[in-house]
C-alpha positions in Angstrom: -107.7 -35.0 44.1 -107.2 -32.0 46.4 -103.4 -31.9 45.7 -104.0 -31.9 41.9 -106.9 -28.8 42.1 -104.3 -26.9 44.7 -102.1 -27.1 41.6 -104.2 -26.4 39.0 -105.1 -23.8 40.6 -101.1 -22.5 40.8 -101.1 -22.7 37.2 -104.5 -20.9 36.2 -103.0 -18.2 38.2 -100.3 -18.2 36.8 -102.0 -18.0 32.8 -104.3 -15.2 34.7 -101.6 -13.0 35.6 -100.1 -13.3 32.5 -103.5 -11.8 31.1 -103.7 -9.0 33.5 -107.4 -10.0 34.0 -109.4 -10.0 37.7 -108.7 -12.6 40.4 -112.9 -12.7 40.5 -113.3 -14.0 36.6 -110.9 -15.3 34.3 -111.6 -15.8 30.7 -109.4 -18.1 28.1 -109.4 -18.5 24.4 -107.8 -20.7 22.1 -108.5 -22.2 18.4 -107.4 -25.8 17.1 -107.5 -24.4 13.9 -107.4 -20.8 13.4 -110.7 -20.4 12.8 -112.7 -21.9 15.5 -112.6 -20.3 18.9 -112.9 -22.1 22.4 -114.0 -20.1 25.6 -113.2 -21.1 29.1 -113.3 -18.9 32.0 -113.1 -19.5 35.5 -114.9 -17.7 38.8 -113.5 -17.4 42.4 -116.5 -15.9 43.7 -120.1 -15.5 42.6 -122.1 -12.1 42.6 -124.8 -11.9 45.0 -127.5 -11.8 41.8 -126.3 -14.0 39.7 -128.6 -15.4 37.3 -126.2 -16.6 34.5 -123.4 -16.0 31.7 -123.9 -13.9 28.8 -120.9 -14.3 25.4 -120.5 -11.1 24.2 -117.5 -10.9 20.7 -116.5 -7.5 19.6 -115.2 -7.4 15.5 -112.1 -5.1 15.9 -113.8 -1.8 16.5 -117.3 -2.8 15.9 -119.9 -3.1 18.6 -120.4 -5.9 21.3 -122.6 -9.1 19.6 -123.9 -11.5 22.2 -123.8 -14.7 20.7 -126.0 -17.1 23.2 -129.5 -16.6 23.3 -130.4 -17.7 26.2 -128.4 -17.5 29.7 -125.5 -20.1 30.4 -126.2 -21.4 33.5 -123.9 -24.1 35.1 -124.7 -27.3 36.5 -124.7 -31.1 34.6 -127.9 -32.6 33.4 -128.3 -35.2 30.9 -131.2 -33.2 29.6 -129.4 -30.4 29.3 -129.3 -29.3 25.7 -125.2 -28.8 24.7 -126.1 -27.0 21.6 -126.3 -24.0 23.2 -122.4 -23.9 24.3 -121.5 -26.0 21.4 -123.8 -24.9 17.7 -121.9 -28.1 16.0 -124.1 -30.7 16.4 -122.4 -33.4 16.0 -120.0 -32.1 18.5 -122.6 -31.5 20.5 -123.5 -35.3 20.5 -120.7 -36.6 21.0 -120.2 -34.2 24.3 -123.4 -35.3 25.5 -122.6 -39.2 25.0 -119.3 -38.6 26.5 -121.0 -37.3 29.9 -123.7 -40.0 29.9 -120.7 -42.1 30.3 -118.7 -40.3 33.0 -121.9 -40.0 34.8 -122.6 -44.4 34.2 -118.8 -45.0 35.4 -119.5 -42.3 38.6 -116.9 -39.6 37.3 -119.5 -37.2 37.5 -122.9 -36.5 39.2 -125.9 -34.7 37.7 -126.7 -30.9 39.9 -129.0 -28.7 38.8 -128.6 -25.2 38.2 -129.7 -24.4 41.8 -127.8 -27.7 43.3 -124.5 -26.7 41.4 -124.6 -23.2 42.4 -125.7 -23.8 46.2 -122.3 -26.4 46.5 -120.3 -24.2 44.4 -120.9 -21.3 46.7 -120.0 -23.5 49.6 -116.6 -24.9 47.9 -118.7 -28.6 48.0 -115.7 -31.2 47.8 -118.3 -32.5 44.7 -118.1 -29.0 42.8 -114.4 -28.7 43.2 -113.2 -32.1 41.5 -116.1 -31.3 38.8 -114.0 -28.1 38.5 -110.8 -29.4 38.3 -111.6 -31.9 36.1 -113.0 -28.9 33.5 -109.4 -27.6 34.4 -107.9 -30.4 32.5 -110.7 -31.4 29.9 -112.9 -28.8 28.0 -115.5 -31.3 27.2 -116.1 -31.0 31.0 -116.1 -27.0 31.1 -118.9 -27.3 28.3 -121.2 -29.8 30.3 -120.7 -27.8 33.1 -121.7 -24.3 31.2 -117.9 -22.9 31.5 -117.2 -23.0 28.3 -118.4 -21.7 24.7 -117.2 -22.7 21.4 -117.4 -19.7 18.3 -118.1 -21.6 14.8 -119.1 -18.3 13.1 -116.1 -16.4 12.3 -115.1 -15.5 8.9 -113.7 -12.4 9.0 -109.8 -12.2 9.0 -109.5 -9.5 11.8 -108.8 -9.2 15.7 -111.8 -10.5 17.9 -112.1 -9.8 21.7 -114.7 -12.2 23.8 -116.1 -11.1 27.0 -118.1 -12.7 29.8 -120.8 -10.7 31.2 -123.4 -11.2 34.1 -126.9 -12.1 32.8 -128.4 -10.1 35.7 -126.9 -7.0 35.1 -124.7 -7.2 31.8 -121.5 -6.1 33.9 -118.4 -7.3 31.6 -116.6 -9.9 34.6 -113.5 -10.4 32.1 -112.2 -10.6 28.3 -109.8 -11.8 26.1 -108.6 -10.8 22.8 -107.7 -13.3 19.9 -106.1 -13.1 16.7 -107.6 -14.6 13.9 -105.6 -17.3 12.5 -104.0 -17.7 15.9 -102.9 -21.5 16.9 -101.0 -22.4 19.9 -97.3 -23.8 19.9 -97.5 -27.3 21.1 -93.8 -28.1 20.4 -93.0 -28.0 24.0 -91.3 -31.8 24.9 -87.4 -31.1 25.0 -86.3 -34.5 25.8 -87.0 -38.0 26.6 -85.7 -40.3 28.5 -86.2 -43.3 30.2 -85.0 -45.5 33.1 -85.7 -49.0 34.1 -87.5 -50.0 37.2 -85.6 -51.3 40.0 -84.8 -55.1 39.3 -85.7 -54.0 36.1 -89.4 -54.1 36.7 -91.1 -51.5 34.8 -90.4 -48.5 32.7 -90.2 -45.1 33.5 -90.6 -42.3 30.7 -89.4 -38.7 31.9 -89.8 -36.0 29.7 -88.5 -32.4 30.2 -90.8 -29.2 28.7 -90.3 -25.9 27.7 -91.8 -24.3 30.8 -92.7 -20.9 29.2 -94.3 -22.8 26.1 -96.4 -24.4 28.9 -97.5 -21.6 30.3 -98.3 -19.4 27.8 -99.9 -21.9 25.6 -102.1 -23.1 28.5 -101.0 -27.0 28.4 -103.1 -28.7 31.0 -100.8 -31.8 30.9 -99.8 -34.7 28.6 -100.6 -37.6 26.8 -98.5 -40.8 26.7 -99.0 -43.5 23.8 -97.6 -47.0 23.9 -98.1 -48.8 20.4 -100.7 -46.2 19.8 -102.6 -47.2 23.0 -102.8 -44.1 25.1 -102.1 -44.9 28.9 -103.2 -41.9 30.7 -106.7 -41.1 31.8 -106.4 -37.5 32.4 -103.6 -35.4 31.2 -100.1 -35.8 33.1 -99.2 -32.8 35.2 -95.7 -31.5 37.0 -95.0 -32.9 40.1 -94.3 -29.0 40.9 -96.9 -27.0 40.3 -93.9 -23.9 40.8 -92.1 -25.1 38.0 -93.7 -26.8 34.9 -90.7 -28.1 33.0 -90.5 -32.0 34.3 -92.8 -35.0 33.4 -92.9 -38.8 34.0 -95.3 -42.0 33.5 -94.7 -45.1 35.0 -95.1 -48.1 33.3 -95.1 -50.6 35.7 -96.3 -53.5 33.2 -93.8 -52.9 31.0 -90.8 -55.3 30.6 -87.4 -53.8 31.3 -84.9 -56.4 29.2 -87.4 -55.6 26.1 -87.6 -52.5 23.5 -91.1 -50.4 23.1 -92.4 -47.7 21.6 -93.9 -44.7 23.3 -95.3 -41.6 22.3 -96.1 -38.3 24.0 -97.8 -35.2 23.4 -99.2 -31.9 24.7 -102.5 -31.3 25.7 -104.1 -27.7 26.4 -106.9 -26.9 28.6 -109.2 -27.0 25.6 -108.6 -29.7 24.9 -106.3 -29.5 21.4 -103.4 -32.0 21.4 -100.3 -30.9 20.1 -97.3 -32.3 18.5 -96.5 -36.3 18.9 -93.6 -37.1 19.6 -91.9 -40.8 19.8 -89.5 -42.5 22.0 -87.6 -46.3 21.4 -86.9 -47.2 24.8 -83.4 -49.7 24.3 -82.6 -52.4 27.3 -79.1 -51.9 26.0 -78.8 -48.1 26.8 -79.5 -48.7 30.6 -76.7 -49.8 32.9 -76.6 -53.0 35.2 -75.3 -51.0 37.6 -74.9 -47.4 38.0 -71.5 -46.6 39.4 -70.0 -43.7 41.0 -67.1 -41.4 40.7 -64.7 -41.6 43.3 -62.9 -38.4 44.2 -59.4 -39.1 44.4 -57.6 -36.2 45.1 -57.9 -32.6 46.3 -54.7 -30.0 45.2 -54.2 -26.6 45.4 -53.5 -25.3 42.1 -50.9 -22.9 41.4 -48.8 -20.8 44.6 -50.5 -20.8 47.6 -54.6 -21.5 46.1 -54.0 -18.9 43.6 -56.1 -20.8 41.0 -58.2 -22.4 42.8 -58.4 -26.1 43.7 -57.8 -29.3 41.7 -60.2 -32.1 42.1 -59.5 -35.4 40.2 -61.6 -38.7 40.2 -61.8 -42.1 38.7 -64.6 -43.4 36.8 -64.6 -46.6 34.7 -64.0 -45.9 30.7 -66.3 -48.4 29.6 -69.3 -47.0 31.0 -68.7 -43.7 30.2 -71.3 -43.9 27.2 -74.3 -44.5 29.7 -73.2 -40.6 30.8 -74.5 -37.0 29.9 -71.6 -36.2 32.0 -70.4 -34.7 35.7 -71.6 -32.5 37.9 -68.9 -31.4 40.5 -70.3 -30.2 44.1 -68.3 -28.9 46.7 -69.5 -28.8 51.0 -68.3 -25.6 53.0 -69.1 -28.0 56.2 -71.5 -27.2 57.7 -73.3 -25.6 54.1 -74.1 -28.8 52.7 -73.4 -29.3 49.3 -73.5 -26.9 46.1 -73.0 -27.7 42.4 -69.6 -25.8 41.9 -69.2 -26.7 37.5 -71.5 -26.7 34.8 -72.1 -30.2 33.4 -68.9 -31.2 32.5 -68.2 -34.2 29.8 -68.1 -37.7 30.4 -64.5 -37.8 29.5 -63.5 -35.2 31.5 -61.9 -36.4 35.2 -60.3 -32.9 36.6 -62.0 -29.8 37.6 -60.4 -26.5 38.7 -63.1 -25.2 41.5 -62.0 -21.6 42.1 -65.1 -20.6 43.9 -64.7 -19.6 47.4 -64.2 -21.3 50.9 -64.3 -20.3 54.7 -60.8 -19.0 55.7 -59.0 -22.2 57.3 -62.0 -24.8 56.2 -63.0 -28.1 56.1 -64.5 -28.9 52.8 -66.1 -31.6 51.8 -65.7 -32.4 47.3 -67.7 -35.3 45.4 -68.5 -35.6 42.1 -72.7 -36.6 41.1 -72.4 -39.0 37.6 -75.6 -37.5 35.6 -76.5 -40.8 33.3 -78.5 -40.2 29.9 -81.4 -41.5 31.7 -81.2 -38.7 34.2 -80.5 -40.8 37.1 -77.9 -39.0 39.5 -75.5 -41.0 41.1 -73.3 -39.1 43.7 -69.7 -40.2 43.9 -67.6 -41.1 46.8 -66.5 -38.1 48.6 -63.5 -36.9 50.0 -62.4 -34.1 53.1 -60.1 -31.6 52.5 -58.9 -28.9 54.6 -58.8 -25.6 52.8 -56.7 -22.5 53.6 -57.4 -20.0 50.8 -55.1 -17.5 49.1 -55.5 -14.3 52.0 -52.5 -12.5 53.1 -52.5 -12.2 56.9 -52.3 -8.7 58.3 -48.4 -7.0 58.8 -47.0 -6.8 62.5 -46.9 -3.8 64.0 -44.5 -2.1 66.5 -41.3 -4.2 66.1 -38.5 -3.1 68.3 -35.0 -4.5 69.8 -35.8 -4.1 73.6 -31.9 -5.6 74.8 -28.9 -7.2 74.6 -27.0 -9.7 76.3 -23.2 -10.4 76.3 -22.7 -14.1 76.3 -19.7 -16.0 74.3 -21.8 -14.1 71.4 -23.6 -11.0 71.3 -27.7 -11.9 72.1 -30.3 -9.5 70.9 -33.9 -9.5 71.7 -36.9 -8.7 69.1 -40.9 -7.3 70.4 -43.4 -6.9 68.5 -47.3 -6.6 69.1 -49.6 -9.5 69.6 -52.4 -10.2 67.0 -55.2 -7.9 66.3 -58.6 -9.0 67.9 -60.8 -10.4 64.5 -57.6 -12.2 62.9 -58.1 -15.7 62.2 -55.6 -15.5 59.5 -52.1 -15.3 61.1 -51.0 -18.5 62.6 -47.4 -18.2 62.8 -44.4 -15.7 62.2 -41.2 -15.4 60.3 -38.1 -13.8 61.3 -36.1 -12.6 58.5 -32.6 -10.7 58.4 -31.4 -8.5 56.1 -27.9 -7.3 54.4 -27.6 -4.1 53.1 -23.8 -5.5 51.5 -25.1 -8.0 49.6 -28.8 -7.1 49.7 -29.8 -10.6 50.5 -32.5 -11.9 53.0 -32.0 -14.6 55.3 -34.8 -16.9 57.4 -33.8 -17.0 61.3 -37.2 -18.7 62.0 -40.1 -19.6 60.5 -42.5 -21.4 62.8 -43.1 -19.2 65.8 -46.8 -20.1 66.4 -49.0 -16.7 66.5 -49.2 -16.6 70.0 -45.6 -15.3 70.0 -44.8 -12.0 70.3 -41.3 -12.3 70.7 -37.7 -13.5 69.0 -33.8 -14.0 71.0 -31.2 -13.8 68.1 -27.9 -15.0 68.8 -24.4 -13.2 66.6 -23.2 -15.6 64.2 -19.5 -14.4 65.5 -18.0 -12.2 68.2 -17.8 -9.6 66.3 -19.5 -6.2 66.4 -21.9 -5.3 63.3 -25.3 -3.9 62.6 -28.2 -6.6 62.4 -31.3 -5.7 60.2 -34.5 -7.5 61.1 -38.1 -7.8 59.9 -40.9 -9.8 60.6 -44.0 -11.3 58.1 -47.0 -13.2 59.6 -47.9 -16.2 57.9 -51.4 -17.8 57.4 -52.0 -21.7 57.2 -51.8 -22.0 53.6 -48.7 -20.6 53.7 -49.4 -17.3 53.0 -46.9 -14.4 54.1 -48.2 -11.1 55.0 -45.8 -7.6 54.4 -43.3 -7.3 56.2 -42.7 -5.2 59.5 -40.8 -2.0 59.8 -36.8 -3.0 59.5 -35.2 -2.5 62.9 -31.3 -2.4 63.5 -29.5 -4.1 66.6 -26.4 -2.9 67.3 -24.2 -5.9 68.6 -20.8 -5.3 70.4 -17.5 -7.5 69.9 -16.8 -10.2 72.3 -14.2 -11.7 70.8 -11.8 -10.6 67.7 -9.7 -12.4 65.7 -5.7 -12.2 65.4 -4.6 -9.4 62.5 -2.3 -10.7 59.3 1.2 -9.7 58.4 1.1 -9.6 54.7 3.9 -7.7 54.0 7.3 -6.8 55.6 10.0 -4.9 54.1 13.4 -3.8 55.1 15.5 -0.6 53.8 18.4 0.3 55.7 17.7 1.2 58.8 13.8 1.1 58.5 11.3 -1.8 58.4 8.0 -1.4 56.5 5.4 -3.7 58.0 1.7 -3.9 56.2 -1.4 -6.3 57.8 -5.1 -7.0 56.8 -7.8 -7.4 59.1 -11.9 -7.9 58.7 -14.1 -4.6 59.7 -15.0 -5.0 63.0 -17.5 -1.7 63.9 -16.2 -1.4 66.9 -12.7 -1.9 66.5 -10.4 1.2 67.9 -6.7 0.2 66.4 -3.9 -1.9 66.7 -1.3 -2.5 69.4 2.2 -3.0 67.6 5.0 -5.2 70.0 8.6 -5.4 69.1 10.3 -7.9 71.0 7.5 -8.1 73.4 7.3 -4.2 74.2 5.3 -1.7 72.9 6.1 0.3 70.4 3.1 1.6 68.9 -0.6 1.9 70.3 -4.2 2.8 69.4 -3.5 6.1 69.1 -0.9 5.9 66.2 -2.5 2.8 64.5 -6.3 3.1 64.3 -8.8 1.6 63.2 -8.1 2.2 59.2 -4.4 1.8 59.6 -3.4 -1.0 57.7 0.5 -0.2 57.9 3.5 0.9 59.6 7.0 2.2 59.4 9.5 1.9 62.2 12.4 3.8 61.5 16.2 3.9 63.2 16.7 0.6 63.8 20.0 -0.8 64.4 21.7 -2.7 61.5 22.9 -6.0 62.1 19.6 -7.0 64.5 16.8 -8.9 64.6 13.7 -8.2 65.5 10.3 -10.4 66.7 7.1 -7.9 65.7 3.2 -9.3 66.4 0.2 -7.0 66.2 -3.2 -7.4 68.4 -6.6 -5.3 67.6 -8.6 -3.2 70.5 -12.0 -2.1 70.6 -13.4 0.7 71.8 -14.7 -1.1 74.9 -10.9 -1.9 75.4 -11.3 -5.9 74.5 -8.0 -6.9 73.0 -7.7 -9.8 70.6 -5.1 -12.4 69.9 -1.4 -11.5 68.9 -0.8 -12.0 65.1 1.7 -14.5 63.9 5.4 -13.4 64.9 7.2 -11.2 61.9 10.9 -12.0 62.0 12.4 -8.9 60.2 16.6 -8.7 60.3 18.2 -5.6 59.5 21.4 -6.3 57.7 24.5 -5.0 58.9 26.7 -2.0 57.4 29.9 -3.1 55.5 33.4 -2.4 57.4 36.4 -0.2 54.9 39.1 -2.3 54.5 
């Protein structure tokens, strides 16, 4: 019984609050029919001089009218006239038969005024059921002289009550009241039901409007089977906190056969509200609740950008024993959080685009919410999750050397991570050409603890190098790139120039070549014959032909060509040009 005051208590506070009134006295009114008014208040404490309750009612403006006249005074005796709480006589009786029967079954014990007020004072274990009880049943706030019922009004007007001390006629709390005022007992939102294990038994679950509840001071429900009501007091919330779920166990009801049931509201003054009915069906209950089964978990979209794809399985023909899905989603070690709104029963993919610890493990199921409101969590599935966050840029890239080998090497440095980035797990190594304006991967899976990069030339040949760097997360994320840096490589090798052209007139002989751009290159050497006719000096580097003049007619002549750099490295000879001047015509 203690847990059931504790939360009747919750909720009086809660209706008390709502009022505004004291924490000492609270006083609650309510009508069945717009024209009679019930009274029940409730004390924490007692005054010191207490000697009784005085009901005072208050016609709009008009003066106070105390309408007992004699002193309430609690405390349950059978010869206890009820007419004074209660001026309908017949009501009156049938309150007074009803506690000579609580009091034959030992529900209730007879106290005196000076008994009842001695254990009240003392929070008697007695006086606090007797309380609670008058909590859920107004029959038992009028035996016990907490409660008033006004059969006089007539007037079509606002009405204020009051409770005052008898001893000193201090007002201890008040309530106003509309005439024509009713409360709104259409509070059950749903019903449901669910079979007892080995289909033993029925459960009914209901769901209520919680503010309804409140602020029409339901003390709990009533549940009918075949017009039989089941409960002996009204049935409360399991949480006092929250007043919006109800359920009655029916644990002599068959499972495999239909019934009727019935369920209404019931306030603290006792005034039932609305019935409402309920078939429970065998055939809308499941042998056997199944799960969903996860069975994949995708990034959607580049790199996480939209979030992440969860699919399952669930069989088609049960789907109609659904309200739908719930999906839920672990940051380990979190424990799971409900990630969608109820989703369909059809439905079996779910975009979850809320967010994750950088390089996670997740954990992603998906709860099957049946019409009966049993929750069935599916099978489960890990998933390592690396969401959409570019890594930070690296800093200070430079070219700290060269080496001459059969190609030029060069050597890239940049900084190591900063301290605080888990992002960056490796590096990329990208070059660049201005020409063509195109980027080209060197490397992309230096892990992050590398700091460094050894690029070897493609050819022997001189040229400028354009590099950058991008750090790259898990998920595959790239960061921006570094600062460009230029390495300047020097020709180790060169190829063999090209006659594409020679031309004889007279005594001269016109030779033309091509030959790649080499940035170092210095010029050609030109051989006739084996010797040296023309050097760096008259063929450089953008020569790309030659005249040699005064040769003799009637000869023949071997030329080849080799390339020099600055550094003096010579490359091959060309392919021999066999040029023959003819000779001069004799006078006959």
């Amino acid at each position: 019984m203690k847990t059931f005051f504790i939360s009747f208590c919750a909720v009086l506070a809660h209706y008390t609050v709502c009022l505004g009134q004291s924490a000492t006295t609270n006083l609650l009114a309510q009508s069945p029919d717009g024209k009679t008014v019930k009274l029940v208040w409730f004390m924490n404490s007692i005054p010191s001089d207490f000697t009784g309750f005085d009901i005072k009612r208050k016609d709009g403006i008009g003066d106070w009218v105390k309408l007992n006249t004699e002193p309430l005074l609690p405390g349950i005796a059978l010869k206890k006239s009820l007419t004074i709480f209660e001026k309908d006589n017949t009501e009156a009786t049938r309150i007074q038969n009803k506690l000579k029967d609580l009091i034959k079954i030992g529900k209730l014990k007879e106290y005196d005024y000076q008994s009842f007020l001695s254990k009240w004072k003392q929070s008697d274990k007695d006086i606090m059921d007797i309380i609670y009880m008058a909590g859920q049943d107004f029959d038992i706030s009028v035996m016990c002289g907490f409660g008033y019922v006004d059969h006089t009004l007539s007037q079509k007007t606002d009405y204020e009550y009051a409770v005052f001390s008898h001893a000193n006629d201090m007002m201890l709390a008040s309530v106003t009241w509309n005439y024509g005022e009713i409360p709104d007992l259409n509070v059950i939102k749903e019903i449901t039901s669910q079979a007892g294990n080995g289909k033993k038994g029925i459960k009914i679950i209901w769901a209520a409007d919680e503010k309804k509840v409140k602020s029409n001071y339901v003390a709990g429900f009533n549940i009918y089977k075949k017009g039989i009501r089941l409960n002996e007091s009204p049935i409360v919330s399991i949480d006092a906190a929250h007043l919006s779920d109800y359920f009655w166990n029916d644990a002599s009801a068959n499972a495999f056969t239909a019934d009727q049931y019935s369920i209404s509201a019931q306030t603290l003054f006792g005034i039932e509200g609305i019935i409402k009915s309920y078939t429970y069906e065998p055939s809308q209950h499941p042998e056997e609740y199944k799960k969903a089964v996860v069975t994949s978990v995708l990034s959607s979209g580049y790199y996480f950008k939209d979030g992440i794809t969860i699919n399952w399985s669930f069989p088609l023909e049960e789907e109609h024993y659904l309200k739908g899905f719930y999906v839920e989603k672990d940051n380990m070690p979190d424990g799971y959080k409900r990630v969608s709104e109820l989703l369909s029963p059809s439905t079996r993919t779910f975009i979850d685009k809320t967010g994750s610890s950088v390089s996670s493990k997740i954990r992603m199921r998906v709860v099957a919410l049946y019409h009966d409101r049993t929750s069935v969590s599916g099978v489960e599935m890990l998933y390592s999750y690396f969401p959409m966050i570019d890594p930070p840029k690296p800093l200070n890239i430079q070219v700290v050397g060269g080496i001459e080998h059969k190609n030029f090497v060069m050597r890239l440095k940049w900084d190591s991570i900063m301290n605080g980035d888990v992002v960056t797990k490796r590096y990329k190594v990208y070059s660049y050409n201005p020409t063509s304006r195109r980027y080209y991967v060197l490397a992309d899976t230096l892990p992050v603890g590398t700091t460094s990069f050894t690029h070897i030339a493609e050819s022997g040949l001189a040229a400028d190098y354009h590099f950058f760097v991008r750090a790259v997360s898990l998920s595959g994320m790239e960061s921006e790139p570094s600062d460009t840096v230029v390495a300047k490589s020097l020709s180790l090798e060169l190829p063999a120039p090209t006659f594409i052209k020679n031309v004889t007139d007279g005594s001269k002989v016109y030779l033309m070549w091509v030959y790649p751009d080499v940035a170092d290159l210095l010029g050609y050497r030109l051989y006739a014959d084996g010797v040296l006719i023309a050097d760096e000096n008259i063929l450089g580097k953008t020569v790309k032909a030659h005249i040699i003049e005064s040769v003799e007619p009637g000869t023949t002549t071997t030329y080849s060509l080799c390339a020099i750099t600055i550094r003096g490295i010579t490359g091959p000879n060309s392919s021999p040009a066999v040029v023959t001047i003819p000779a001069k015509n004799k006078r006959r």
